[in-house]
N, C-alpha and C positions, 0 to 999 in steps of 0.2 A: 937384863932389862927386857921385859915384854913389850912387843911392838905392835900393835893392833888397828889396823886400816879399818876403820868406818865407810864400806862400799855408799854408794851413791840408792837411797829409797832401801837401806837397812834399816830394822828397828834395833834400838839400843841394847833390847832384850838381847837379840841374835846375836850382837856383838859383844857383849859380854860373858854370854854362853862360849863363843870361841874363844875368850879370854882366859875365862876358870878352867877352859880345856886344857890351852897351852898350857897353864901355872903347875894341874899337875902332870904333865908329860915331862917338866920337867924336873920335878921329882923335889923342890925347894920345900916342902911341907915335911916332906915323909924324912927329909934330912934334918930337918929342925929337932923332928919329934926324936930323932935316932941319936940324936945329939946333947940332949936333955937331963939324960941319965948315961952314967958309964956300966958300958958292959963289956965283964972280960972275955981276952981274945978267943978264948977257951970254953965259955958258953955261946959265943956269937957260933965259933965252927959249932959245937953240937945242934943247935935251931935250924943251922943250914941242912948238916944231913938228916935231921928229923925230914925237915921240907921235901928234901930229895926223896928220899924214901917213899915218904907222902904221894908224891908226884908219881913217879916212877908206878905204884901202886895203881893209882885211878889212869894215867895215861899210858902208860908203860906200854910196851909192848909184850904183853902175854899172852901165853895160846892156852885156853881152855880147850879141854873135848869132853 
């Protein structure tokens, strides 16, 4: 359960905005959505090392010359 303190001469807006922040940091949407459909164990690990790869590519640490 989210718990959201209404500071003292906050507008509703502001408070709300902290609201939709915390809901998805904690990640209750993107688990619904993951949960919706079954997927096997077996294409879940391949999306990850696609991802990895992906990542590792644009962040990675590689040395051009």
């Amino acid at each position: 359960m989210l718990i959201i303190n209404v500071k003292d001469n906050e507008s509703i807006d502001k408070a709300l905005k902290r609201c939709k922040k915390k809901f998805e940091k904690t990640g209750v949407l993107r688990e619904l959505r993951s949960r919706t459909a079954f997927q096997k164990p077996s294409v879940k690990r391949r999306t990850e090392v696609i991802k990895a790869t992906y990542k590792e590519r644009m962040y990675g640490n590689h040395t051009e010359q």
